[in-house]
PDBQT receptor file of N, H, CA, C and O in Angstrom, charges set to zero:
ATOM      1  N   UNK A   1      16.679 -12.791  -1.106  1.00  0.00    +0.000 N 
ATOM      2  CA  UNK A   1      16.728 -11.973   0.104  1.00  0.00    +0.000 C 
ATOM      3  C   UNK A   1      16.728 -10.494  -0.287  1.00  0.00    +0.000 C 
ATOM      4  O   UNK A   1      17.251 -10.197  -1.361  1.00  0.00    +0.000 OA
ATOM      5  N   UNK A   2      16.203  -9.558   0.464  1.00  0.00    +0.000 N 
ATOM      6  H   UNK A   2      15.779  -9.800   1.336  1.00  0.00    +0.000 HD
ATOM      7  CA  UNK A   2      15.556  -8.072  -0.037  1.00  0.00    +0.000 C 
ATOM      8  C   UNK A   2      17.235  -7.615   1.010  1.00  0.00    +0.000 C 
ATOM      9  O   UNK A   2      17.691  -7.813   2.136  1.00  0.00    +0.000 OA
ATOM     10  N   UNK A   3      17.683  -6.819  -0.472  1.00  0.00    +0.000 N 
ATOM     11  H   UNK A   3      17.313  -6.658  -1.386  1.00  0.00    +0.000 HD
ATOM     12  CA  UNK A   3      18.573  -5.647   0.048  1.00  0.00    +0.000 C 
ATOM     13  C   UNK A   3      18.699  -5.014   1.504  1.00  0.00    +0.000 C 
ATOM     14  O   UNK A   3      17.622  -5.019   2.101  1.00  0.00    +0.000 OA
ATOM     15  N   UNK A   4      19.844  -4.431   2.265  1.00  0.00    +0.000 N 
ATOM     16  H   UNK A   4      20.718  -4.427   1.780  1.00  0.00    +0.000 HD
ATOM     17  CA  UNK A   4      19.648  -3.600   3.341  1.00  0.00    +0.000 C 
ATOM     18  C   UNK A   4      19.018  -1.910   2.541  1.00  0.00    +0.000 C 
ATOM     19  O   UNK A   4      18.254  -1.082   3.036  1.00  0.00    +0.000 OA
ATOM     20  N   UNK A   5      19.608  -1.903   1.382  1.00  0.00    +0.000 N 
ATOM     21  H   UNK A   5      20.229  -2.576   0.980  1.00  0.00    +0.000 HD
ATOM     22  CA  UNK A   5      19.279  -1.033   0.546  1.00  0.00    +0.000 C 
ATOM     23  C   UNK A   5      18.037  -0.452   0.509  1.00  0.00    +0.000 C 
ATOM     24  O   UNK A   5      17.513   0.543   1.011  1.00  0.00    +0.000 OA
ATOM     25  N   UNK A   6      17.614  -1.600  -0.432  1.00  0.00    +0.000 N 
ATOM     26  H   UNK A   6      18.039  -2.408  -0.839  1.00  0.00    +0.000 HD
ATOM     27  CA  UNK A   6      15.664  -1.387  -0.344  1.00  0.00    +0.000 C 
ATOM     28  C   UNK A   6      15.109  -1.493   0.578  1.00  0.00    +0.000 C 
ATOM     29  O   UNK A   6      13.901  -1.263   0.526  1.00  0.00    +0.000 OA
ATOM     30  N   UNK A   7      15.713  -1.888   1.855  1.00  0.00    +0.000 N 
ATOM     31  H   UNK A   7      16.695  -2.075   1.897  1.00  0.00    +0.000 HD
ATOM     32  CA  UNK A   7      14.731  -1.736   3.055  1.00  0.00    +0.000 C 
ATOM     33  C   UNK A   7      14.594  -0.838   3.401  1.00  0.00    +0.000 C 
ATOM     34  O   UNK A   7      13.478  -0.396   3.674  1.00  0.00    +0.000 OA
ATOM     35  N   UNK A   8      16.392   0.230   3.617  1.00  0.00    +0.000 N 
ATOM     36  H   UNK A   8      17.298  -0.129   3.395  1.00  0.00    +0.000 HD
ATOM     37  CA  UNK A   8      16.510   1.359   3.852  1.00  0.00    +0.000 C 
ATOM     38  C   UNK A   8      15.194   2.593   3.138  1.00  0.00    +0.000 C 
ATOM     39  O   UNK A   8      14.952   3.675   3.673  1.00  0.00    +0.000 OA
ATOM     40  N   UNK A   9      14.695   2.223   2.213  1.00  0.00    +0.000 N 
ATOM     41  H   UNK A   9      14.892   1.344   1.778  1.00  0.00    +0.000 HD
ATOM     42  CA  UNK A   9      13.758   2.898   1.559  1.00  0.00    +0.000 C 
ATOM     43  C   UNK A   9      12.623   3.013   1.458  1.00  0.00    +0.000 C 
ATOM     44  O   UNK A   9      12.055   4.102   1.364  1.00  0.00    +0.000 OA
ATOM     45  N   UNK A  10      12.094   1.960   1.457  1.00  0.00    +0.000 N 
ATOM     46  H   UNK A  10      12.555   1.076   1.533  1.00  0.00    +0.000 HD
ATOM     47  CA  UNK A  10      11.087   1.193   1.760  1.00  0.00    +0.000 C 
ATOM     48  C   UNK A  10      10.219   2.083   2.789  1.00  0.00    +0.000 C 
ATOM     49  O   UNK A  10      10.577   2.351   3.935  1.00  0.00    +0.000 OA
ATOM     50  N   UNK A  11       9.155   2.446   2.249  1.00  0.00    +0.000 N 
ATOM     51  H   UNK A  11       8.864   2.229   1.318  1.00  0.00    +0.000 HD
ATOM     52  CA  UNK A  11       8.213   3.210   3.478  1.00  0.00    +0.000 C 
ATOM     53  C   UNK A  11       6.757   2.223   3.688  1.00  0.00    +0.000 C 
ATOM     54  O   UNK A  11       6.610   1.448   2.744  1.00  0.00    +0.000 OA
ATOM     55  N   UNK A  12       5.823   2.142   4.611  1.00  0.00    +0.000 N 
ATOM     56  H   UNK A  12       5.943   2.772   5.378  1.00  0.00    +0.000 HD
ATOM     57  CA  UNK A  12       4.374   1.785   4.714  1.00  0.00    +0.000 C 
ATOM     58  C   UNK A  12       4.014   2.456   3.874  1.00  0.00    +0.000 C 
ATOM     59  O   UNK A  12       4.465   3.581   3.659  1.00  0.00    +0.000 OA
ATOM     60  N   UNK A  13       3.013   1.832   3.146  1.00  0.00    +0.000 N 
ATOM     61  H   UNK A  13       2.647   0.918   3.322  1.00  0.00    +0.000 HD
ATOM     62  CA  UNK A  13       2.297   2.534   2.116  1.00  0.00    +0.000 C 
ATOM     63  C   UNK A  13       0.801   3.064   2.561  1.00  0.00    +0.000 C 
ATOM     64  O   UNK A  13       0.098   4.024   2.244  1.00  0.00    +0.000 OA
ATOM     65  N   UNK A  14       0.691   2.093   3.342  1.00  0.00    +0.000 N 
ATOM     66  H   UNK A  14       1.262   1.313   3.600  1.00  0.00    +0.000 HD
ATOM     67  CA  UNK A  14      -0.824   3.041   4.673  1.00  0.00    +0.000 C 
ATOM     68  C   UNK A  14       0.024   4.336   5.625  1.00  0.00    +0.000 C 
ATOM     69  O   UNK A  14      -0.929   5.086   5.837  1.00  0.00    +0.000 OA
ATOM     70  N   UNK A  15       0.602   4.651   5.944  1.00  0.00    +0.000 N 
ATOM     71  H   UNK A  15       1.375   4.041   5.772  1.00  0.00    +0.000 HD
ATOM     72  CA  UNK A  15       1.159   5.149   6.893  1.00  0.00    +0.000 C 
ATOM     73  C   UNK A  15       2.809   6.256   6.883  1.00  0.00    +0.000 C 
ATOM     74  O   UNK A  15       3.197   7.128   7.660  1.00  0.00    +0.000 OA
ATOM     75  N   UNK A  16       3.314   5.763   5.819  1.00  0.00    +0.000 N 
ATOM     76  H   UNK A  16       2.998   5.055   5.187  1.00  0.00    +0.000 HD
ATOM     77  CA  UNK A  16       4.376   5.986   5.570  1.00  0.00    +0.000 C 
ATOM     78  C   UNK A  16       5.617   6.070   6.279  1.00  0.00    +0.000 C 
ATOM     79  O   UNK A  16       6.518   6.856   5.988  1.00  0.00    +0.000 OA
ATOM     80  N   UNK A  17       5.649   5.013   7.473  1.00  0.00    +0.000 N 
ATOM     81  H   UNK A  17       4.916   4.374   7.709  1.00  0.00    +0.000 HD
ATOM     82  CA  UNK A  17       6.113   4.861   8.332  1.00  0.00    +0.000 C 
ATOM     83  C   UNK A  17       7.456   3.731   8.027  1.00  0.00    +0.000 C 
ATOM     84  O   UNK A  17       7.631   3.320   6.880  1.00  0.00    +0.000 OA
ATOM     85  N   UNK A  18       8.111   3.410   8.852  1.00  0.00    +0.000 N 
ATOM     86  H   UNK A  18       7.969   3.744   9.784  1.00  0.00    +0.000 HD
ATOM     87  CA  UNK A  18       9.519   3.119   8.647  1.00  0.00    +0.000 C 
ATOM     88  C   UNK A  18       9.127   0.803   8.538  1.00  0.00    +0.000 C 
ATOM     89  O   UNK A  18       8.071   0.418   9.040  1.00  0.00    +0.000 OA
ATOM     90  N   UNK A  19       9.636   0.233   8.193  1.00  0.00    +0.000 N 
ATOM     91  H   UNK A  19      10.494   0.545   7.785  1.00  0.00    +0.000 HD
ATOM     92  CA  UNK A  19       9.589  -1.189   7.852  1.00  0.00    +0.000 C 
ATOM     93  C   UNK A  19      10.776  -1.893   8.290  1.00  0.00    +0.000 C 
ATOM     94  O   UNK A  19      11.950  -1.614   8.045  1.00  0.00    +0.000 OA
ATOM     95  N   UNK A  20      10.226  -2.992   9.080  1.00  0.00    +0.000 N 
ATOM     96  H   UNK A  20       9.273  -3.219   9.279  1.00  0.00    +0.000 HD
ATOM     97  CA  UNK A  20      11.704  -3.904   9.303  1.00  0.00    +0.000 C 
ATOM     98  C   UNK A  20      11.484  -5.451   9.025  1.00  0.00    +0.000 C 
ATOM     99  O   UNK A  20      10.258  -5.534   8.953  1.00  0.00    +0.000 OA
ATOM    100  N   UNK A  21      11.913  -6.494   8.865  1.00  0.00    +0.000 N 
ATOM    101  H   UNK A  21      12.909  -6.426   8.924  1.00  0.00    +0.000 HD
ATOM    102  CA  UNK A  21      12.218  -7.837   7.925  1.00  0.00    +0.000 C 
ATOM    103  C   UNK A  21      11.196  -8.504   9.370  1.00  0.00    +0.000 C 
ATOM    104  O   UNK A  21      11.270  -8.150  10.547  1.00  0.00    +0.000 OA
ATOM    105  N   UNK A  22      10.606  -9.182   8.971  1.00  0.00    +0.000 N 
ATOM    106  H   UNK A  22      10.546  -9.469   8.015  1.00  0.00    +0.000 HD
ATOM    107  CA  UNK A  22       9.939 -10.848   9.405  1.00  0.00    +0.000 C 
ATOM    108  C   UNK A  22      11.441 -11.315  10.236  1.00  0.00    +0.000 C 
ATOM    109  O   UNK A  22      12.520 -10.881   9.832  1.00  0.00    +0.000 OA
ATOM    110  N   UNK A  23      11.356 -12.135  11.287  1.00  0.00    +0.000 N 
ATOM    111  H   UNK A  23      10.480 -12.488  11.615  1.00  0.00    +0.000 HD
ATOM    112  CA  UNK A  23      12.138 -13.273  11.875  1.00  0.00    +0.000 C 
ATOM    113  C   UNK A  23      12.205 -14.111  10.759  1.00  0.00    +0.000 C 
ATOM    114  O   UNK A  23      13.278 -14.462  10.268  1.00  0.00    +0.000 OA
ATOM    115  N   UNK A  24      10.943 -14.499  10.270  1.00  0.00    +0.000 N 
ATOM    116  H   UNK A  24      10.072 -14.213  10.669  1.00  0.00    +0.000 HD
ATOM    117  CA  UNK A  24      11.835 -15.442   8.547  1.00  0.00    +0.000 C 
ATOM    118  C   UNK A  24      12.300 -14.855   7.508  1.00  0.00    +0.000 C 
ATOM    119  O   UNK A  24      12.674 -15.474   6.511  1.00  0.00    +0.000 OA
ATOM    120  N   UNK A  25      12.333 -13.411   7.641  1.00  0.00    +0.000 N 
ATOM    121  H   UNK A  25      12.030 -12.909   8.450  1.00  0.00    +0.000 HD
ATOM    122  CA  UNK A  25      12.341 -12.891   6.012  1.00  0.00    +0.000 C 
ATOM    123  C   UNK A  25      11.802 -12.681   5.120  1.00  0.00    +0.000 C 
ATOM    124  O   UNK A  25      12.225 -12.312   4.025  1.00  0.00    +0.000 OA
ATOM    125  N   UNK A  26      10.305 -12.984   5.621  1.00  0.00    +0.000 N 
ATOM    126  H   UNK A  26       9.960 -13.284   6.511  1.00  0.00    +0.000 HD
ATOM    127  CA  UNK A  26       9.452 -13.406   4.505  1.00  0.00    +0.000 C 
ATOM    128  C   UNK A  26       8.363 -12.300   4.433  1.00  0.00    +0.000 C 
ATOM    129  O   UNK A  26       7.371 -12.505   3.734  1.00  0.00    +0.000 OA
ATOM    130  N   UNK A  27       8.497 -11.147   5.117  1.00  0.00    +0.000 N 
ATOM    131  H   UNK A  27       9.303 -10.980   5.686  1.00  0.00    +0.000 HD
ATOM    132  CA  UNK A  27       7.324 -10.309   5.331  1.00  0.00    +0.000 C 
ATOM    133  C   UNK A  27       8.432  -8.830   5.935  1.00  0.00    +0.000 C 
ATOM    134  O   UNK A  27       9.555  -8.779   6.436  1.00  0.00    +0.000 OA
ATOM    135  N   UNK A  28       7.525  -7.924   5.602  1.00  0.00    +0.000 N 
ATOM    136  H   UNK A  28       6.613  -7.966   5.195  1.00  0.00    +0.000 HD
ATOM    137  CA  UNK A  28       7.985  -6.053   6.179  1.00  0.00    +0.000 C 
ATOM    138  C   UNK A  28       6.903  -5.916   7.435  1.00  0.00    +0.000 C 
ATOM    139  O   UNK A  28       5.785  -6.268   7.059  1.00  0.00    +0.000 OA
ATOM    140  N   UNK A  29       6.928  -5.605   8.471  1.00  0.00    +0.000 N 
ATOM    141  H   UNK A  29       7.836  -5.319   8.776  1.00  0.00    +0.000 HD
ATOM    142  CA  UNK A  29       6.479  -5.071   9.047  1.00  0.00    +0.000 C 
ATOM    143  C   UNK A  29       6.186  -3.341   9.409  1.00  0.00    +0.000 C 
ATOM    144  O   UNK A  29       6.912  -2.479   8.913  1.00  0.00    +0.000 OA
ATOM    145  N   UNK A  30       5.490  -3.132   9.965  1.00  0.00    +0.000 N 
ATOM    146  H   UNK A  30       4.900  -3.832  10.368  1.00  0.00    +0.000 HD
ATOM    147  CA  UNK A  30       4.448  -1.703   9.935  1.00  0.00    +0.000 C 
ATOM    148  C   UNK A  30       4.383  -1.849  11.055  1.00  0.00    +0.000 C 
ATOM    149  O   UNK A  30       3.552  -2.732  11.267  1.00  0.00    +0.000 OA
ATOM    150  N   UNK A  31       4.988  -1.309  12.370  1.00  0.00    +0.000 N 
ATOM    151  H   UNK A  31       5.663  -0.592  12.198  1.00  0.00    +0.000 HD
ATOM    152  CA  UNK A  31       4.772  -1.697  13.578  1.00  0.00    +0.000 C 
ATOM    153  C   UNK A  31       3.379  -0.301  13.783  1.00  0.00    +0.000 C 
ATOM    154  O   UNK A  31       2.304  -0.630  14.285  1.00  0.00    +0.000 OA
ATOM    155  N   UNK A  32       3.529   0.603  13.503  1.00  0.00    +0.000 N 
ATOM    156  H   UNK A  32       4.402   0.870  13.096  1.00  0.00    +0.000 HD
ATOM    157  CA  UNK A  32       2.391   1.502  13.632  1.00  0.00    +0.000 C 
ATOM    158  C   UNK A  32       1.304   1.024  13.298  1.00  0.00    +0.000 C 
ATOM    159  O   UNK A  32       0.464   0.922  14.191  1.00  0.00    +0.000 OA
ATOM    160  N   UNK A  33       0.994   0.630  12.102  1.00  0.00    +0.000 N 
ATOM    161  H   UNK A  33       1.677   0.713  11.376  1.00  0.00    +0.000 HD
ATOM    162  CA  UNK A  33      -0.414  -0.022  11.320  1.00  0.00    +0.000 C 
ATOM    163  C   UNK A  33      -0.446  -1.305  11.805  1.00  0.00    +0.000 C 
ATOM    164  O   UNK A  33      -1.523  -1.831  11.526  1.00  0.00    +0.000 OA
ATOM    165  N   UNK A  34       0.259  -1.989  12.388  1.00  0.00    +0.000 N 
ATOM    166  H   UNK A  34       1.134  -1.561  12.615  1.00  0.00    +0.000 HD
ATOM    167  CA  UNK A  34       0.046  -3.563  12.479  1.00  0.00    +0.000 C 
ATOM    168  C   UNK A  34      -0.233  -4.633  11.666  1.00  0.00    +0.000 C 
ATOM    169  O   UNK A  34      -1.123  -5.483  11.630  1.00  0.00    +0.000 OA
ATOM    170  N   UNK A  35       1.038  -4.304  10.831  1.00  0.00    +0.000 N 
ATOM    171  H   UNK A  35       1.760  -3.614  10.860  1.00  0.00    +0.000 HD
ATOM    172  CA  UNK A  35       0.538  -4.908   9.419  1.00  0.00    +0.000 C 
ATOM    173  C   UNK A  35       1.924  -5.381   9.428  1.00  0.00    +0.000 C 
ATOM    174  O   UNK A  35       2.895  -5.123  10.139  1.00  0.00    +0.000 OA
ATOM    175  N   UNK A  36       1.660  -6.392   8.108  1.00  0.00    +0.000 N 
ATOM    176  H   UNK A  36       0.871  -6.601   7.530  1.00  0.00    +0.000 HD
ATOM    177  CA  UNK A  36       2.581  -7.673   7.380  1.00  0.00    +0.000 C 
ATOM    178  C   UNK A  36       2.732  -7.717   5.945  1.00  0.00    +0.000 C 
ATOM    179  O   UNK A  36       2.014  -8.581   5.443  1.00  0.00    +0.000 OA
ATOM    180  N   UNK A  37       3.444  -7.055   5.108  1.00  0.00    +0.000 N 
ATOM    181  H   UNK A  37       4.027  -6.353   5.516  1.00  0.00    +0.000 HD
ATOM    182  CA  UNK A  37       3.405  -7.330   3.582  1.00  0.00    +0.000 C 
ATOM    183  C   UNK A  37       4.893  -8.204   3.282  1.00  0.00    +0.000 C 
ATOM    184  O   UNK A  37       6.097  -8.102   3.517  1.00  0.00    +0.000 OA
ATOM    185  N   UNK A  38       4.062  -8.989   2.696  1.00  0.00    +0.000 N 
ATOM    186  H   UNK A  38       3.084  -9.072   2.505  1.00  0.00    +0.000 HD
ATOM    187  CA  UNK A  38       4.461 -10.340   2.281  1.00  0.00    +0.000 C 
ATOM    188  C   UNK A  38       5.565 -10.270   1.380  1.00  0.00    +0.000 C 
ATOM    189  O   UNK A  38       5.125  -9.658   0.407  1.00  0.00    +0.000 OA
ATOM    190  N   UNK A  39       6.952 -10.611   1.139  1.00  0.00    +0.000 N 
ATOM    191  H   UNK A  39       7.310 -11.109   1.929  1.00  0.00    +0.000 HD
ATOM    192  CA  UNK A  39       7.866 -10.744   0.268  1.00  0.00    +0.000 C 
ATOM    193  C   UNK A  39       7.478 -11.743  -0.649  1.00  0.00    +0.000 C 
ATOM    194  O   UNK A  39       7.307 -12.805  -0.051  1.00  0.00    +0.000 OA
ATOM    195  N   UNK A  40       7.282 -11.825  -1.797  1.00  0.00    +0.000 N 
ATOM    196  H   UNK A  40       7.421 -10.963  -2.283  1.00  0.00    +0.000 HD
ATOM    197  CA  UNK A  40       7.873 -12.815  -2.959  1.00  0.00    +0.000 C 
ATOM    198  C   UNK A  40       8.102 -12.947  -3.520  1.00  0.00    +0.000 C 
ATOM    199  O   UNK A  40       7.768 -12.127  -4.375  1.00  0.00    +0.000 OA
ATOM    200  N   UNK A  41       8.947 -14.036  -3.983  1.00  0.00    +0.000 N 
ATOM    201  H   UNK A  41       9.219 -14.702  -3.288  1.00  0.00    +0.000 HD
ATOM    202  CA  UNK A  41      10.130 -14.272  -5.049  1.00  0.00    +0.000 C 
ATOM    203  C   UNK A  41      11.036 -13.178  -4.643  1.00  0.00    +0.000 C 
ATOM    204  O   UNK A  41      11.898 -13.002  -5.505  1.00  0.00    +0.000 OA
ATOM    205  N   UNK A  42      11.125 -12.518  -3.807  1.00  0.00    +0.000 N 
ATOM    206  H   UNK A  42      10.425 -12.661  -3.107  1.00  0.00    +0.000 HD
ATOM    207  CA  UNK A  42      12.520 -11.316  -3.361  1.00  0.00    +0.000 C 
ATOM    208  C   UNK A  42      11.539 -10.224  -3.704  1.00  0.00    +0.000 C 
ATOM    209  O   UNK A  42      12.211  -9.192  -3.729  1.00  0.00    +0.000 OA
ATOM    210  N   UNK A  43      10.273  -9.937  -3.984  1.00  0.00    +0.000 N 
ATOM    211  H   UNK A  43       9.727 -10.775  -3.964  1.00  0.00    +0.000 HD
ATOM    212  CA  UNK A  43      10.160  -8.973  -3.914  1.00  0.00    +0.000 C 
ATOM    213  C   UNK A  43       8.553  -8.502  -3.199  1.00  0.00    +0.000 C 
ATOM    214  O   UNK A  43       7.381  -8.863  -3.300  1.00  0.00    +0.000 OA
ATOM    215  N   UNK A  44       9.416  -7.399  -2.385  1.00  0.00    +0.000 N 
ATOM    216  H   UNK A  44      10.368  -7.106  -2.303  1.00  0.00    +0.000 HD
ATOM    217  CA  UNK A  44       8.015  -7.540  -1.585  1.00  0.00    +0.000 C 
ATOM    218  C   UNK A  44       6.511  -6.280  -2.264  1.00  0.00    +0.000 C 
ATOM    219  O   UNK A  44       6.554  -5.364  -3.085  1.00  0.00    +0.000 OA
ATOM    220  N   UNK A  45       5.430  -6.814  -1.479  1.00  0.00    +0.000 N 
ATOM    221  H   UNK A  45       5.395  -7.558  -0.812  1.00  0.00    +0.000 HD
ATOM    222  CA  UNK A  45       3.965  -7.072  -2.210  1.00  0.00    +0.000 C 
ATOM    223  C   UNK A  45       3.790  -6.004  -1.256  1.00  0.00    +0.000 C 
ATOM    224  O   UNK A  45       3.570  -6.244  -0.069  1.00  0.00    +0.000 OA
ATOM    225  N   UNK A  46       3.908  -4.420  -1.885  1.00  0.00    +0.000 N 
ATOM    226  H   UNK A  46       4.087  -4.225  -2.850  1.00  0.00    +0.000 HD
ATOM    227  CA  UNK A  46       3.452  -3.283  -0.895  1.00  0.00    +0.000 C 
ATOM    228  C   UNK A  46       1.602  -2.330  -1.461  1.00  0.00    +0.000 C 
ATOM    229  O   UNK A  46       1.060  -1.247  -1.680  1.00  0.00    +0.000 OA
ATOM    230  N   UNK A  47       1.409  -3.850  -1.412  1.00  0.00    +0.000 N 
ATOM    231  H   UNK A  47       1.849  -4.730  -1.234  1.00  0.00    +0.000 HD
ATOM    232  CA  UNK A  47      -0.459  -3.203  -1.549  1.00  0.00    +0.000 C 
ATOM    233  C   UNK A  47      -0.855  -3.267  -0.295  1.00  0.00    +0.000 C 
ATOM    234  O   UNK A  47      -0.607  -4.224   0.439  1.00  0.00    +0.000 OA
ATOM    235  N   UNK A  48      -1.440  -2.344   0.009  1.00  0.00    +0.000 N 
ATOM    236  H   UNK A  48      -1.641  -1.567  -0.587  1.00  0.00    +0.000 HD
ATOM    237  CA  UNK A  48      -2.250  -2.120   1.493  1.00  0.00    +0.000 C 
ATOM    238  C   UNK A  48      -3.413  -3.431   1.630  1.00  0.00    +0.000 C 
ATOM    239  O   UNK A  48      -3.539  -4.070   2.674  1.00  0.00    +0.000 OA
ATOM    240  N   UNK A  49      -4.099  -3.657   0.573  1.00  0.00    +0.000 N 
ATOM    241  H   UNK A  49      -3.997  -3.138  -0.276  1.00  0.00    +0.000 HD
ATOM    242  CA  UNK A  49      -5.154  -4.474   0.217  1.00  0.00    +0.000 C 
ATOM    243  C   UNK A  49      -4.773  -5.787   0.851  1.00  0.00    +0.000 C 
ATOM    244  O   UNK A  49      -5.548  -6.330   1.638  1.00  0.00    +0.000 OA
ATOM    245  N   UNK A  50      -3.292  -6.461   0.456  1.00  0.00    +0.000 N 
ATOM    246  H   UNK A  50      -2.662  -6.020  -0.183  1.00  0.00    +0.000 HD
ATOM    247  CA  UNK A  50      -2.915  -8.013   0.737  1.00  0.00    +0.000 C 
ATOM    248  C   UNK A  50      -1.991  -7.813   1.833  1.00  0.00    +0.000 C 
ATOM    249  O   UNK A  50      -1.324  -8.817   2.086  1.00  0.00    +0.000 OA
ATOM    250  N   UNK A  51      -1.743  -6.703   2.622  1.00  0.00    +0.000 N 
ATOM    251  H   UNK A  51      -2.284  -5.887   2.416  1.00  0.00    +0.000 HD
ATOM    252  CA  UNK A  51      -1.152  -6.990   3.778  1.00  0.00    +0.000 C 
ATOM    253  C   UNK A  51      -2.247  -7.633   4.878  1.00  0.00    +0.000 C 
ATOM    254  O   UNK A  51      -3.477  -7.602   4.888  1.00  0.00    +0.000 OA
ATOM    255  N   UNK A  52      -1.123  -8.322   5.942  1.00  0.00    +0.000 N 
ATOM    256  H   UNK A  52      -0.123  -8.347   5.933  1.00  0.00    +0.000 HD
ATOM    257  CA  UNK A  52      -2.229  -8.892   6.373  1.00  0.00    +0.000 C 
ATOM    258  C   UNK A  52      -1.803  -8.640   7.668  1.00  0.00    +0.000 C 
ATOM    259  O   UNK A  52      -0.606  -8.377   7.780  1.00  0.00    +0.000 OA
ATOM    260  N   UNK A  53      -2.807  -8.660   9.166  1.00  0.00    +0.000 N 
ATOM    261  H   UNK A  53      -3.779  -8.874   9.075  1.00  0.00    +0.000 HD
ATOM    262  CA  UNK A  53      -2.557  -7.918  10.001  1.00  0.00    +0.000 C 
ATOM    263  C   UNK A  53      -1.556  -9.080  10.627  1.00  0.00    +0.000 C 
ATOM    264  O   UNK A  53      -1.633 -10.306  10.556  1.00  0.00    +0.000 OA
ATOM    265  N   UNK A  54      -0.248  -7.918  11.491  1.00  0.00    +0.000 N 
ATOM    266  H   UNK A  54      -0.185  -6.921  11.549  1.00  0.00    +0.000 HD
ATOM    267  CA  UNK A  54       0.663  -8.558  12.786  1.00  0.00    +0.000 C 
ATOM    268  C   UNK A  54      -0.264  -9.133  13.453  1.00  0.00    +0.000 C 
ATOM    269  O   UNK A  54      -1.409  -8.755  13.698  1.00  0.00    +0.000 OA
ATOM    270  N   UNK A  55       0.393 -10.245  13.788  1.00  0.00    +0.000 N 
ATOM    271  H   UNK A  55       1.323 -10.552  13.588  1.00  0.00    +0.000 HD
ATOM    272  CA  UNK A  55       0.155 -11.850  15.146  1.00  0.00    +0.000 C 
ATOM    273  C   UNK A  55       0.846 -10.956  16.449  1.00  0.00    +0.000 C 
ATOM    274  O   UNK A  55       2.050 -10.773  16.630  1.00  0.00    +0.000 OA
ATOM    275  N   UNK A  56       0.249 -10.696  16.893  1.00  0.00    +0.000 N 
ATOM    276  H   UNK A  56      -0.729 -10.844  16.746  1.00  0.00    +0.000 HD
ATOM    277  CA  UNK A  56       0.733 -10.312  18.376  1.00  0.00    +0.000 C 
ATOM    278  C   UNK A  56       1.670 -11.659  19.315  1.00  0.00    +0.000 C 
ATOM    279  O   UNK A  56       1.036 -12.640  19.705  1.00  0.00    +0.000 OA
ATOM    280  N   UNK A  57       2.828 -11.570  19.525  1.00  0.00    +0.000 N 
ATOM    281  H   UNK A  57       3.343 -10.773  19.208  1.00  0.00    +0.000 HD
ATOM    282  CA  UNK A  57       3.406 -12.487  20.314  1.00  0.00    +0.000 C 
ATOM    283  C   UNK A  57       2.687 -12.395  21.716  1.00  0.00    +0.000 C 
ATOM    284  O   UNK A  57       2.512 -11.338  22.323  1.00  0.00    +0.000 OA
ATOM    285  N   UNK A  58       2.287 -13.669  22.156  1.00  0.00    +0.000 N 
ATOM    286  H   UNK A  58       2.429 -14.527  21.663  1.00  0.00    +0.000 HD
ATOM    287  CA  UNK A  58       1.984 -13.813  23.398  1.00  0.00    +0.000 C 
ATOM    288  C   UNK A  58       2.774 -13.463  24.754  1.00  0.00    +0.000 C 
ATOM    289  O   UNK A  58       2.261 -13.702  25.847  1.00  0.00    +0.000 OA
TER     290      UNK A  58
């Protein structure tokens, strides 16, 4: 599980905008860019390249 720490820090790397945790934990969100970078193994994957775009809730 990713720190409150490192989240606290944690910027978009398209955007440089602020990031908050997945409902599973498993991803940062970019609510500006509409993007998803993926956590794994605890650490999350902040390439612009393998984010992958937000699922819009219906």
């Amino acid at each position: 599980m990713i720190k409150k720490e490192l989240l606290d820090i944690l910027a978009c790397p398209k955007c440089k905008g602020p990031l908050k945790l997945t409902e599973k934990k498993d991803g940062l969100i970019c609510e500006t860019c509409k993007l998803v970078y993926e956590i794994r193994d605890d650490i999350p994957i902040m390439l612009i390249d393998e984010a992958r775009p937000l699922e819009e809730q219906p």
